[in-house]
Structures are given as C-alpha cells and as structure tokens.
C-alpha positions, -999 to +999 in steps of 0.1 A: +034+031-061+024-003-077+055-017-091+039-049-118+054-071-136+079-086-118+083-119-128+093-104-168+124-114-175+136-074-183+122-060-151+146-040-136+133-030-102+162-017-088+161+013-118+124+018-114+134+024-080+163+047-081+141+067-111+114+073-085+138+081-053+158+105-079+123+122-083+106+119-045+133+119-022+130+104+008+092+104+004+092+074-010+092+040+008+097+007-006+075-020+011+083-054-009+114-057-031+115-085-055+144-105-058+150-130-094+166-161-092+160-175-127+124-177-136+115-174-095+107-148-077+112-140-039+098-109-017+113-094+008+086-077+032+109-048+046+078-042+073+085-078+088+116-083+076+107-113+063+110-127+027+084-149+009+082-177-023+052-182-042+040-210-061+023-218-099-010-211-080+001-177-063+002-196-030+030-177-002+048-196+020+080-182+040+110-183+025+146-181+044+161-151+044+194-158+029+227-136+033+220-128-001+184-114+004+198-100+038+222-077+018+195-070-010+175-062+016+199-036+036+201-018+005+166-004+007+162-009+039+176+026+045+151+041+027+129+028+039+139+039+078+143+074+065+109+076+055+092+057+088+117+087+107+103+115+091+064+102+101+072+116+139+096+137+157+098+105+181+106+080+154+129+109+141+149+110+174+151+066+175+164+066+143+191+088+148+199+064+178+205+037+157+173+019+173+152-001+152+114+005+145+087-017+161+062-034+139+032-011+155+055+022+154+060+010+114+025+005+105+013+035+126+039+061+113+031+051+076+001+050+081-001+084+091+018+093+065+002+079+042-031+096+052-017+133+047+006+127+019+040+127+032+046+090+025+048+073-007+046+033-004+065+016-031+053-026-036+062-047-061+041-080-074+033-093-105-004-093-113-002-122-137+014-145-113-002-135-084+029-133-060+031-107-032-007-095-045-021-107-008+009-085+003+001-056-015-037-058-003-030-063+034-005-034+033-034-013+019-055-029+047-032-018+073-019+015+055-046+029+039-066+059+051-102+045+068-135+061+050-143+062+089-113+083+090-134+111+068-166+129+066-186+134+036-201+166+030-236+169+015-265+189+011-299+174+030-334+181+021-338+216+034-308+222+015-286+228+046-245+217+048-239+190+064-210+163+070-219+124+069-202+100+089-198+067+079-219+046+094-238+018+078-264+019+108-265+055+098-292+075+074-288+060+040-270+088+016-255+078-017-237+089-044-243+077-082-213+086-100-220+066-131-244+052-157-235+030-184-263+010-210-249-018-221-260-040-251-257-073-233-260-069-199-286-039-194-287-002-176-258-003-147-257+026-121-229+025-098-232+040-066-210+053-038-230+049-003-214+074+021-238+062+046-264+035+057-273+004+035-284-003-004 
C-alpha cells in the first residue's frame, strides 16, 4: 500500500491505517509512518528504526528520534513485528521470546512475504513533496519479488512450451503489449523484453 499525500494538512494516517488493519489483519505491515509537526513532516523507518526530515528540495537527512516519535513509533511497531513473525516459524518462535528482529531477518522475511502474498507493506510519502519517495523505492528494491526470481513462459518457433529465464545475455524474446499513434509525437510500441537485449 502507497499511502500519498502526507504532507495535506487533513491527512489522517493513523485512520487510513486502522481502516486497512480492520480489513487485512495482521497482513498488513506498515514500513514508514509519517509524523506532522505543523507544516513538517518526519518518517519513521520502522525497518531501521530510524526517523528522517526532508527538505523544500526533497533532500533526507536523519532526524533524532525523539521520545515523541519513540512512542508514535511503538504504536505500530507491533504490527509491524506481527507480520515479520508470521514470514517464518523461526521468526515466529523469536518473537514470542520477546527478541527483536535483525535487519537481514526483516528484509528477508518480508521479502518473502511479499513474494507469495502473505505480506502487505504499508509506506507513506507525499509525491508532491518528495519526502520518504527514495524510501519507498529502496524498500521496493530490497522487498520486491526479482523478475530473475520468475520464468516466463512462451511459445518458440516450432511452437513448443517453453520457460525463459531472464537473462539479458540470453536469446532475445519480447513482449509488445501496447501500441499507441499519437498526433505529435508518432507510432509508440512498448515492449516487455523477457529476455536478451532491444
């Protein structure tokens, strides 16, 4: 889930929030919570438990983490261990011993998750401000499933099944999904390459 928007003044992120946990359970995982403090906004990274400020330019630097944001943060923070706990029996069994998660056992748990549907990330930016944006897109770096992670199945020229890997040293297969003539610019195909190089 891509929470936006949270700079506006009426954002309420703590009802968006409870509406989606009311609804997905404890398949959902906040990532980044946004705290307001007048017309500022501050993230908390519940990964690193870290929080960040961002300036007019959507430039992050570290921000301290305040008793304030500590307490913010503890309030989501359980949610967000129950759903690293149900990635793996192991993290399961540390979290019912009160230990806390490593970084690695975070990202590999939701990660996993995240691949066969079990996890639901939750981040918050704002798109017009650009704060916690370079969050959001290294959490889908490091959560998101791999195309290397898949296969692609196709049809080759003796019309036999077969699965692609991807592989841009590989035999060049493509997909065009879309053709759109445009007035000003010209004839645009888009293309998916599975495999090889365009």
């Amino acid at each position: 889930f891509f929470i936006n928007k949270c700079e506006d003044n009426d954002a309420d992120f703590e009802k968006v929030f409870n509406e989606l946990h009311d609804n997905f359970g404890n398949t959902l995982c906040p990532v980044f919570v946004p705290v307001r403090s007048g017309d500022k906004v501050t993230m908390i990274d519940l990964v690193e438990m870290k929080a960040f400020a961002y300036d007019a330019k959507g430039k992050r630097s570290e921000a301290p983490m305040t008793d304030d944001l500590k307490d913010i943060a503890s309030n989501y923070k359980e949610a967000f261990n129950e759903a690293v706990a149900g990635t793996s029996d192991e993290l399961m069994m540390k979290y019912f011993d009160g230990e806390e998660f490593t970084h690695d056992e975070i990202v590999a748990g939701l990660s996993k998750a995240v691949l066969d549907g079990t996890v639901m990330p939750m981040y918050a930016c704002s798109a017009y401000t650009l704060e916690a944006v370079d969050l959001v897109l290294n959490g889908i770096t490091k959560m998101a499933p791999s195309p290397v992670q898949f296969k692609e199945h196709a049809t080759d020229a003796d019309g036999n099944e077969i699965d692609l890997e991807c592989d841009e040293n590989g035999p060049l297969a493509a997909i065009c999904f879309k053709t759109v003539a445009d007035p000003f610019v010209g004839k645009m195909t888009y293309v998916k390459v599975a495999s090889g190089k365009i």
